[in-house]
N, C-alpha and C positions, 0 to 999 in steps of 0.2 A: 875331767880333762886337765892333765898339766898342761901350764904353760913355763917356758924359759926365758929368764931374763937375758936378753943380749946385752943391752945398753941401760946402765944406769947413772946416768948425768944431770943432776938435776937442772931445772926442770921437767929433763926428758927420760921418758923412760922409753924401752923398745920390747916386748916381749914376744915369743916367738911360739909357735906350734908346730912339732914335725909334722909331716904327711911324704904322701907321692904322690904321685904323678907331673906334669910341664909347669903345671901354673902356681904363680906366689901371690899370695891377698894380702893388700895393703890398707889395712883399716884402722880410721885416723878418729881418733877418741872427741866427744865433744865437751863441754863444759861440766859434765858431770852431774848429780844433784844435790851437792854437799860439796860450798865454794870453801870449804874449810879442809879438804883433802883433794889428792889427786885425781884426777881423772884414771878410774877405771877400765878396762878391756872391752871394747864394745863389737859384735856384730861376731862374736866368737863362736858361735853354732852355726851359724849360714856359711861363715868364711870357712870352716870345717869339716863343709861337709862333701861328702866323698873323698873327703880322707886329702884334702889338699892343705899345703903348709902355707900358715898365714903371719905375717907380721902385726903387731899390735901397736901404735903409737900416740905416746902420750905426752901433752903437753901442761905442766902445773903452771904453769904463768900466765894459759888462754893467751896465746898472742897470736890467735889466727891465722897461725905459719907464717906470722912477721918476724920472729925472734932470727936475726942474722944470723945464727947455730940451726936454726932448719936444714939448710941446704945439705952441712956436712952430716947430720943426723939421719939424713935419708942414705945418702952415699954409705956410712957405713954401717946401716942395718941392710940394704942390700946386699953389700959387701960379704956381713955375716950368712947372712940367708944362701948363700950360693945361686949359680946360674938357675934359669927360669925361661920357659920357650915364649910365658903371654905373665904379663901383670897387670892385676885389676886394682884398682885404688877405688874405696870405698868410705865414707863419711856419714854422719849429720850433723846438722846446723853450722858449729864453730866445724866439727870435722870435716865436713862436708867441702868448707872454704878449704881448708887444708888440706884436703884430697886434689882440689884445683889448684893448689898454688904449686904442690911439690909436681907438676906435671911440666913446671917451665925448668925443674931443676934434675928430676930423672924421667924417663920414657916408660908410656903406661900403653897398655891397649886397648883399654875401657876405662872407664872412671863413671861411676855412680855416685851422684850429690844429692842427700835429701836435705833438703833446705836451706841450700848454702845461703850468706848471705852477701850480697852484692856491695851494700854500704854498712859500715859499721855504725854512723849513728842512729843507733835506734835503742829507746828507751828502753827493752827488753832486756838487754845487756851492757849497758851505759857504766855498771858496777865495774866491769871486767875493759869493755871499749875506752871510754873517756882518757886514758894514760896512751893509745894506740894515734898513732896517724895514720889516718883512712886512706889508701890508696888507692882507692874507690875499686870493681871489680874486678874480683882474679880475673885473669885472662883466660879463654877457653884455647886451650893451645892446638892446634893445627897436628893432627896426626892420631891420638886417643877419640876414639867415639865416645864421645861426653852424654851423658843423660842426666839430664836435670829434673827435681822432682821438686814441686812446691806447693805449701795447702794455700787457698786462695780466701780462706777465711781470717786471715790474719799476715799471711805473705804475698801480699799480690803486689807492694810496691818492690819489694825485696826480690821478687821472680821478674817487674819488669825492669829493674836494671840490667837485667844479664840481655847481653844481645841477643840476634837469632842468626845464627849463621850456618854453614854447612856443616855436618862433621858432628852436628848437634841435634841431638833431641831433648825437648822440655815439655814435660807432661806437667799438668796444672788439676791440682786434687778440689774439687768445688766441695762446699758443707765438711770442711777436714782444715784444724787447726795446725800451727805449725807443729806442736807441742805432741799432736796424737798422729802427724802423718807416718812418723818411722814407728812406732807403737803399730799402728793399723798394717801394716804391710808385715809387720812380724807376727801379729796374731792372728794374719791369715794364710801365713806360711810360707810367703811368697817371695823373702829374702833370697834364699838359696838360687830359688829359678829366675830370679834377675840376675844374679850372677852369671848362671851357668850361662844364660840368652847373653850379656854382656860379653863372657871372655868366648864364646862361639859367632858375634858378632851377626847374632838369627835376631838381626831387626824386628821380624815381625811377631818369633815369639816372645820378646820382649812388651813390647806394645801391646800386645792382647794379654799379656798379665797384669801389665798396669791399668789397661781400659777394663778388664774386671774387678780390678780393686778401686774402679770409679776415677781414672785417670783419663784427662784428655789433653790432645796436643794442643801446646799453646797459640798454635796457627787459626785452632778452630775454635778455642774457647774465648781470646778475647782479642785485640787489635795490637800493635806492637805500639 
């Protein structure tokens, strides 16, 4: 699968996938696992399939979509990408934030966060956060049907920072690390059809593929 470079600015790179049909996939890179190179192309088989065109977006500086060059970075990989009838923005971890933040600077119609994180101080990534000032939780912006997804074996403070509000769903993964939650939802192949239930807005097929990969809503699983 080629992909194209659109944008290469360091620290940001933009890479692109043709396809057809209405929809553009907006898939936001996470810290990588080699802080000695950039951050790689992530979620590029699920974003591609049925043959839909997806943007790539990469950040080498990990600034959690703090880097004030965010905003315009978005505006013109859009730009490149041409018109689009639905956009889905997709992440994890660091991506996952970054998925939420560019959502107060372009207009999405879904957005799926696996693991975002809600406060930066956590010893996890202290290497990369510690130069950051935490602005404590993205905002879940008013109009994208946000889906949050968080393993509860190691992100449960990190999943209750995020509010609960309308407009929103938060599925909470019990016995699943934050580490192996996007791992486990791709080895069960179940990336693609979050999407498709995301940019179709089929709430329920949504949620009954998450409650068989052992997800539950955060209403029912534990107290806000």
């Amino acid at each position: 699968m080629t992909l194209t470079t659109l944008i290469d600015a360091p620290p940001w790179r933009v890479d692109m996938a043709e396809g057809a049909g209405p929809d553009l996939i907006l898939a936001f890179a996470s810290i990588g696992h080699d802080p000695t190179r950039p951050p790689s192309p992530e979620f590029v088989a699920s974003s591609r399939a049925q043959g839909r065109r997806a943007l790539f977006l990469m950040d080498a500086s990990r600034s959690w979509g703090l880097d004030p060059a965010f905003p315009d970075i978005l505006h013109r990989a859009l730009a490149a990408a041409g018109p689009a009838q639905r956009h889905l923005a997709i992440g994890s971890s660091m991506g996952a934030t970054m998925a939420l933040r560019a959502a107060a600077h372009v207009p999405f119609d879904a957005i799926l966060a696996i693991g975002p994180q809600s406060h930066l101080h956590d010893p996890r990534w202290s290497a990369w956060t510690a130069r950051l000032t935490d602005p404590g939780p993205p905002a879940l912006t008013k109009g994208p049907w946000t889906v949050l997804f968080h393993a509860l074996d190691d992100d449960r403070d990190q999943a209750l920072g995020f509010p609960q509000q309308p407009g929103t769903d938060h599925l909470l993964f019990p016995g699943l690390t934050h580490s192996r939650l996007g791992p486990c939802l791709k080895e069960r192949g179940l990336l693609s059809g979050l999407i498709d239930a995301a940019l179709a807005h089929d709430r329920r097929r949504l949620l009954r593929i998450a409650t068989a990969a052992g997800g539950v809503q955060r209403r029912k699983a534990m107290p806000a």
